[in-house]
C-alpha positions in Angstrom: 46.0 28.0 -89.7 46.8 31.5 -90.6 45.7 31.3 -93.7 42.5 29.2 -93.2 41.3 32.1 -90.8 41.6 34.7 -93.8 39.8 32.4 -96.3 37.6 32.1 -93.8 37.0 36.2 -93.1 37.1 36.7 -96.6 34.2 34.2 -96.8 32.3 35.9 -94.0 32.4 39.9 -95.5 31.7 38.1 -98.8 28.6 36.8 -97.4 27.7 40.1 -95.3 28.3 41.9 -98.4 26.0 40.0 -100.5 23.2 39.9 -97.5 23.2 44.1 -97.3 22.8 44.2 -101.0 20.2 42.2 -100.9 18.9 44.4 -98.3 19.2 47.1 -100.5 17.6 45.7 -102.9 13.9 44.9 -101.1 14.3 48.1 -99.7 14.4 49.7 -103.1 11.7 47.3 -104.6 9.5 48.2 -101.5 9.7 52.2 -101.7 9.1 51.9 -105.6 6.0 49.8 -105.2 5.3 51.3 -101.8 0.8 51.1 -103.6 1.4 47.5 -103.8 1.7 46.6 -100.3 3.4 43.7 -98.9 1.1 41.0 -100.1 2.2 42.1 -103.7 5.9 41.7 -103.6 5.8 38.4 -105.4 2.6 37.7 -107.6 1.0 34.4 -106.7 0.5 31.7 -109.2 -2.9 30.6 -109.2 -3.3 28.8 -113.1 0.0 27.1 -113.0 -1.6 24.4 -115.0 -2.2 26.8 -117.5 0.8 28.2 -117.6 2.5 24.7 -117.4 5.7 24.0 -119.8 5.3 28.3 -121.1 7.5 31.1 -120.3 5.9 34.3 -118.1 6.1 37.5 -118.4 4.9 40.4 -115.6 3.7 43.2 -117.7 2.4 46.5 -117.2 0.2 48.4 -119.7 -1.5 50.9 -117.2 -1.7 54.2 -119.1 -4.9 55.9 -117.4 -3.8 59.4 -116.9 -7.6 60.6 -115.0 -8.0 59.1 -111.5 -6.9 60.7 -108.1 -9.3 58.8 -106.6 -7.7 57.3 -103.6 -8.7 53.5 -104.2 -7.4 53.5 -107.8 -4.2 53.6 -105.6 -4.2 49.9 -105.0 -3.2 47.8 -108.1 -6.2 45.3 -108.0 -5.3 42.0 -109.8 -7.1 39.8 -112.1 -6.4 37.9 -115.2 -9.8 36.8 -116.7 -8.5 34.1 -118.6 -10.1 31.4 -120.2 -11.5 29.6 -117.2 -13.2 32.5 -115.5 -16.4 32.1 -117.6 -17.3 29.3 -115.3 -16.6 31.2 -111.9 -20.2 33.1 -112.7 -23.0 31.4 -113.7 -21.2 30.6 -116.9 -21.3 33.9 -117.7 -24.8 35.3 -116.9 -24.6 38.3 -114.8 -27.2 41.5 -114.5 -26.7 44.9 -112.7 -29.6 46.7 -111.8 -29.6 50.3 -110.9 -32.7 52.7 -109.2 -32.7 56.3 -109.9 -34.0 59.5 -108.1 -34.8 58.5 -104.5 -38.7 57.5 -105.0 -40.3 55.6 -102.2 -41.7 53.3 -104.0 -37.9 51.9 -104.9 -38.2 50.7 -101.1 -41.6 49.6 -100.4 -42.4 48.5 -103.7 -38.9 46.9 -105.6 -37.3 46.2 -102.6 -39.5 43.4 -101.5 -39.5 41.5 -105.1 -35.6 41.7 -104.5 -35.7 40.3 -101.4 -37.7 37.1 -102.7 -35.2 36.3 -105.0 -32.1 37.4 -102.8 -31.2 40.1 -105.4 -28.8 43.5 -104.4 -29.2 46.9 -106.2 -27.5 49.8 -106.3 -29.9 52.9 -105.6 -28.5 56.3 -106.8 -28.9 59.0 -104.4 -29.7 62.6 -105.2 -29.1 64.0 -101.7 -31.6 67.3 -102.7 -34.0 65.0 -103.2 -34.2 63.3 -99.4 -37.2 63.9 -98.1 -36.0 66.9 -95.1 -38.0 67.5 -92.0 -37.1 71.3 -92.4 -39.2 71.4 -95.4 -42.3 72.8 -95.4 -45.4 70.3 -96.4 -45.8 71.1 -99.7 -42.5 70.6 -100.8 -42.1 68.0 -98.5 -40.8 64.4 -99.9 -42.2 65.1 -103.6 -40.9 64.7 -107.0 -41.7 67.9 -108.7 -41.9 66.2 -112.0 -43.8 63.2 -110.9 -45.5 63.7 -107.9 -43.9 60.4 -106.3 -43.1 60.2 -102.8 -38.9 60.6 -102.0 -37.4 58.6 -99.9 -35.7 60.1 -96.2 -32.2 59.2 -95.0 -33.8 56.1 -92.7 -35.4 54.9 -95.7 -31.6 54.8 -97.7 -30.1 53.7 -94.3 -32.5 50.8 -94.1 -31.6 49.7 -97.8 -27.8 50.2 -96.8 -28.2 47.6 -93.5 -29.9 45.1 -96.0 -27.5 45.0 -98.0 -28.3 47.4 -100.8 -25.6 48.8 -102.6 -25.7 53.5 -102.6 -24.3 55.4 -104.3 -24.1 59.0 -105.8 -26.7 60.9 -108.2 -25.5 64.5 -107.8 -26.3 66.9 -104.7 -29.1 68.6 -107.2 -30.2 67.0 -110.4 -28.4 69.1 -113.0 -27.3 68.1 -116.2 -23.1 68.4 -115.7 -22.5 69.7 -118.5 -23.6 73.1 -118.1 -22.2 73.6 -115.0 -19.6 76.0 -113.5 -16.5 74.4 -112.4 -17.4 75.7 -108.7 -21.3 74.3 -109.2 -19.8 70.8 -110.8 -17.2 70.4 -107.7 -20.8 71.0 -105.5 -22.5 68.3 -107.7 -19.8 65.3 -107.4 -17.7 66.2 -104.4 -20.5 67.8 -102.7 -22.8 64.9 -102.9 -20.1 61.8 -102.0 -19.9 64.3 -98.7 -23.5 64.8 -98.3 -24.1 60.7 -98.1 -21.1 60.0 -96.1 -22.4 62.6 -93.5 -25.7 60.6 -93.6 -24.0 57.4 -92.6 -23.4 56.0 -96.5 -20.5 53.9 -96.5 -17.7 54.7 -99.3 -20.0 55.9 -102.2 -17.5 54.9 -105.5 -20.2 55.4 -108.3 -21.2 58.5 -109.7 -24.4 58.6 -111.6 -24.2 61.5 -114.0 -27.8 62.5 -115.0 -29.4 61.9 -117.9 -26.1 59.7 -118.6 -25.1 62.7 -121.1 -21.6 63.6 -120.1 -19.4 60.5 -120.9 -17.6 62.8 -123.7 -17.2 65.4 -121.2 -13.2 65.7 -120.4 -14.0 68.4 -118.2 -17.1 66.6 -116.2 -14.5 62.9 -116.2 -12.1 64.7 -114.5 -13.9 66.1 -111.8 -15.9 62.8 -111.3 -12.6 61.0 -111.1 -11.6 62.9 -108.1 -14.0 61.8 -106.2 -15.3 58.2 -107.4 -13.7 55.0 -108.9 -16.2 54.7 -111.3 -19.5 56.8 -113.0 -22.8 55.1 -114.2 -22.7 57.7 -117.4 -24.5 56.7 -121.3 -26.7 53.9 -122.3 -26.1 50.5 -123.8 -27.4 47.1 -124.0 -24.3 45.8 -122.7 -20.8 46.9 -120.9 -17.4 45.1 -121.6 -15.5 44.6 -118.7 -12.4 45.0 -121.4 -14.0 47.9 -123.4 -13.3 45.8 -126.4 -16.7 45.4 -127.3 -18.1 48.3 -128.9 -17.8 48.0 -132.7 -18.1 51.4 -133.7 -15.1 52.2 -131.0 -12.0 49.7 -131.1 -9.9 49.7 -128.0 -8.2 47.1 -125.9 -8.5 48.1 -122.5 -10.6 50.6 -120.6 -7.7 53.0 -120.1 -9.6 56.6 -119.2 -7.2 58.2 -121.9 -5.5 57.1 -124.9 -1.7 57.5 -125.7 -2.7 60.5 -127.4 -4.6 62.2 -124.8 -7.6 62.1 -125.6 -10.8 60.7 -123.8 -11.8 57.7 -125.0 -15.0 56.0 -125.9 -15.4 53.7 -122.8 -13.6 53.4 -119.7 -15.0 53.1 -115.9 -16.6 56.8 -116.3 -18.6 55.7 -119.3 -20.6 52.9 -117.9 -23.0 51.9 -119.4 -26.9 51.1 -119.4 -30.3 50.2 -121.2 -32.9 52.6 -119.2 -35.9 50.7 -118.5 -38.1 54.0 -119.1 -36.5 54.1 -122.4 -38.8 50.7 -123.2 -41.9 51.6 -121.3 -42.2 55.2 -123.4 -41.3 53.7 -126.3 -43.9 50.9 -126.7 -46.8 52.8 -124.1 -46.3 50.5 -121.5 -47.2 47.4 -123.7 -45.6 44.9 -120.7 -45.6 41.7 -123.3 -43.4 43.9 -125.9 -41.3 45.3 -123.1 -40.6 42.0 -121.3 -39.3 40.3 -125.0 -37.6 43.4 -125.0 -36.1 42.9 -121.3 -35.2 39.0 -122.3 -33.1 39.9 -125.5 -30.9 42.6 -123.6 -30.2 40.4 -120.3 -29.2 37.2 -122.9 -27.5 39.2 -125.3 -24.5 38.6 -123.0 -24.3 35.2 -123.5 -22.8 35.1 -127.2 -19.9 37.9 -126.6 -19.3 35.5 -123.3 -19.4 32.6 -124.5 -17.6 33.3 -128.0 -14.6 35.0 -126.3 -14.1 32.3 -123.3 -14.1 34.5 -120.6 -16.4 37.1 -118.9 -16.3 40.3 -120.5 -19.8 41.5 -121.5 -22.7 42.5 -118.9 -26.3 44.2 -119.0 -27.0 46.8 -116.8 -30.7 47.9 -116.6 -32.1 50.8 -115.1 -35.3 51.6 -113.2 -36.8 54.4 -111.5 -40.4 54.3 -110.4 -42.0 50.9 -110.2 -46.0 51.5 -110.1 -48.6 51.4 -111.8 -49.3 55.1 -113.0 -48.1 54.5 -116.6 -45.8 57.8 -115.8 -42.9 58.5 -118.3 -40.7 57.5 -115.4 -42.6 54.4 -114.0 -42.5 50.9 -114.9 -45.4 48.8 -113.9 -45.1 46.2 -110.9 -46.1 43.0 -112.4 -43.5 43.6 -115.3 -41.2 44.6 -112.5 -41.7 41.5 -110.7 -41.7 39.3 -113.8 -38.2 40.2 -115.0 -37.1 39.7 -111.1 -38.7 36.6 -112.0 -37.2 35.6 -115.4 -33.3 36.3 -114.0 -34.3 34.1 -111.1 -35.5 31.2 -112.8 -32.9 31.6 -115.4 -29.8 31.5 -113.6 -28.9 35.1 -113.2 -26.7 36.3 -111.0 -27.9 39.6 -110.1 -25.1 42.5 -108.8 -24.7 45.6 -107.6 -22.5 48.0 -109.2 -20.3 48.4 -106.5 -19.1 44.8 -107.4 -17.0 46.3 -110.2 -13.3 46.7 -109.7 -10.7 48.3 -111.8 -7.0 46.5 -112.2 -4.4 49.6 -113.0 -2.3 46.9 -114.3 -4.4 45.5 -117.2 -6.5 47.9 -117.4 -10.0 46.2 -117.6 -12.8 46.3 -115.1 -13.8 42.7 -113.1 -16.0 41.5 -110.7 -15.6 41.3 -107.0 -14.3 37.9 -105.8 -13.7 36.6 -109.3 -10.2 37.9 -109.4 -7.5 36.0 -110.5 -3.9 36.5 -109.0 -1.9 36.5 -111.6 -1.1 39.2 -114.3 0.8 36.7 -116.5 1.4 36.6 -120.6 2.8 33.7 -122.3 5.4 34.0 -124.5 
C-alpha cells in the first residue's frame, strides 16, 4: 500500500510538473507574439486539400525596416495561392482614385459610380476645402483651374456613401523640397486635419505629382503616419512587387537586406493618370478610351499566366467636365469607361481595400485573404 501511494504521488508532481511547463510555455509564446493576438496562436488550415499528403512549413521572411504605422502592427495573413484567381472576378480588378477636392468629383463622377455600384477613393488636400472664413474670391476655387472645391459636407457625404478618403497633403507641395518640419505638416498634419473633420482612419497618402517614391527621406515620414502612399505611375501594380521587369524583387519589403529603398513596395503605389491620356492625344475620347481598355485588360495575362492575383490597374482622375482643361476629362468618356468595367466584369475598389501581410510580405485584397502562411517542402 505504502508503496502504491508513492508511485502514485510521484505520478501526480510528474503530471503537475509537466502542466506548469506547459504553462510556461504559452505564456512565453503569448508575450513573444503579444502583435498576434489570440486568434493567431495556431494558424488555421484553410487549403488542406492542397496541402494534402505534403509536409508544411510556417515561415517568416518579413524584413521591412520603414513602418511605425500602428496597423502594420497586426500580422495580416494571406497566402494567394493558386486558387485565389477565382475569388475575384477571375482576376479582373480596377482601382480608381480622384484627386484635388473638385466639386465636380461629387456631383458629376459620383452619380455614374452610383449606377454601376462602384467605390472610389477621393484624395483630400485639406487646404483646398472650400472654408467659410475665406473671403469670396478665394472662396472654394482651384487657382490653377478655376473649378469649384469641394467643403467638408461634401467629403462627409461621399464618406456616408461609402466612398473611400484619404490623404493628399495639408497644402499641395511637391515633398521633395520640403523641410523636415514643413513635410511632418504635410503628412502628419493632413491625416489630423481629416480626422478632425470626421474622416475615419485615413491609411493612404497621396504624394503629389507621384514624384517622391525614391525619396528615403519623404518614405519614412509617410510611413509614420499611413499604411500605404499612392506615389509614381504605372499601367499596373503587383500585389507581390514581382512584376516590374526593369526592377527584380520578390516581395514588397520597404527596404532591401542591404538597406536601401527599393523600387516598389506599399509607398510606391502605383497609377496610370487619366490626364496623362487626355493631354497627350487633345482630348481625342475614341484614342483615349482604346487607350483606357488596353491598361484595365492588361491585367489579365500577368493574372492569368501566374495563377493567382497579383497584377492590378489603378487609374486616376481629377476633373470630370467638359472644359478640355489639362486636368479634366470629359463626362461621356468618363461615363463610358464606368461603362466598359461594368459590362465587362470588373470589379471596381477602393484603395483602402489593400492590405499588407508583415509575414510574406506582399500586398492583398480585403476579404480575399487566405489563413494560412504555409510552404511545401
Amino acid at each position: 500500500m505504502i508503496s502504491d501511494l508513492s508511485t502514485q504521488s510521484y505520478g501526480l508532481k510528474f503530471v503537475s510538473i509537466g502542466i506548469i511547463l506547459i504553462l510556461l510555455l504559452i505564456s512565453t509564446a503569448l508575450i513573444n507574439n503579444k502583435d498576434y493576438g489570440l486568434n493567431n496562436i495556431g494558424l488555421a488550415i484553410s487549403q488542406s486539400a492542397y496541402y494534402e499528403g505534403k509536409s508544411v512549413n510556417v515561415v517568416s521572411t518579413d524584413k521591412t525596416i520603414v513602418s511605425s504605422h500602428n496597423d502594420t502592427k497586426t500580422k495580416e495573413i494571406n497566402s494567394n495561392l493558386p486558387s485565389n484567381i477565382s475569388t475575384i472576378n477571375n482576376g479582373k480588378l480596377v482601382i480608381l482614385t480622384f484627386g484635388d477636392t473638385i466639386k465636380n468629383q461629387l456631383t458629376t463622377a459620383k452619380p455614374i459610380l452610383d449606377k454601376y455600384g462602384f467605390k472610389a477613393s477621393f484624395f483630400i488636400t485639406c487646404g483646398f476645402v472650400d472654408d467659410s472664413n475665406r473671403n469670396e474670391a478665394t472662396k472654394n476655387i482651384n487657382n490653377d483651374n478655376g473649378k469649384h472645391r469641394m467643403n467638408w459636407n461634401d467629403i462627409l457625404q461621399l464618406q456616408q456613401d461609402g466612398q473611400d478618403i484619404e490623404s493628399k497633403g495639408m497644402t499641395h507641395r511637391d515633398l521633395n523640397r520640403l523641410a523636415p518640419k514643413d513635410l511632418e505638416y504635410e503628412t502628419g498634419g493632413s491625416k489630423q486635419c481629416l480626422e478632425n473633420h470626421g474622416i475615419n482612419s485615413p491609411n493612404i497618402f497621396a504624394a503629389v505629382h507621384g514624384n517622391a517614391w525614391n525619396n528615403s527621406t519623404v518614405i519614412d515620414m509617410i510611413s509614420k503616419y499611413y499604411g500605404f502612399a499612392d506615389n509614381g505611375f504605372a499601367d499596373l501594380i503587383f500585389l507581390r512587387c514581382d512584376g516590374y521587369i526593369d526592377h527584380k524583387q520578390t516581395d514588397c519589403r520597404t527596404y532591401d537586406d542591404s538597406g536601401r529603398l527599393t523600387y516598389a513596395n506599399r509607398y510606391s503605389i502605383r497609377e496610370e493618370s487619366q490626364n496623362s491620356l487626355d493631354q497627350t492625344y487633345l482630348h481625342n475620347d475614341t484614342v483615349i478610351f482604346q487607350k483606357f481598355k488596353e491598361q484595365v485588360n492588361s491585367q489579365t495575362a500577368y493574372n492569368n499566366g501566374k495563377g493567382f492575383l497579383d497584377a492590378i490597374p489603378i487609374v486616376a482622375y481629377h476633373s470630370i467636365d467638359d472644359s478640355k482643361g489639362r486636368s479634366s476629362t470629359d463626362v461621356n468618356l468618363f461615363a463610358s469607361e464606368m461603362k466598359y468595367l461594368h459590362d465587362n466584369g470588373f470589379k471596381v475598389i477602393p484603395m483602402s481595400d489593400l492590405h499588407y501581410d508583415q509575414i510574406t510580405n506582399y500586398m492583398y485584397i480585403r476579404n480575399n485573404q487566405l489563413t494560412t502562411h504555409l510552404l511545401s517542402t
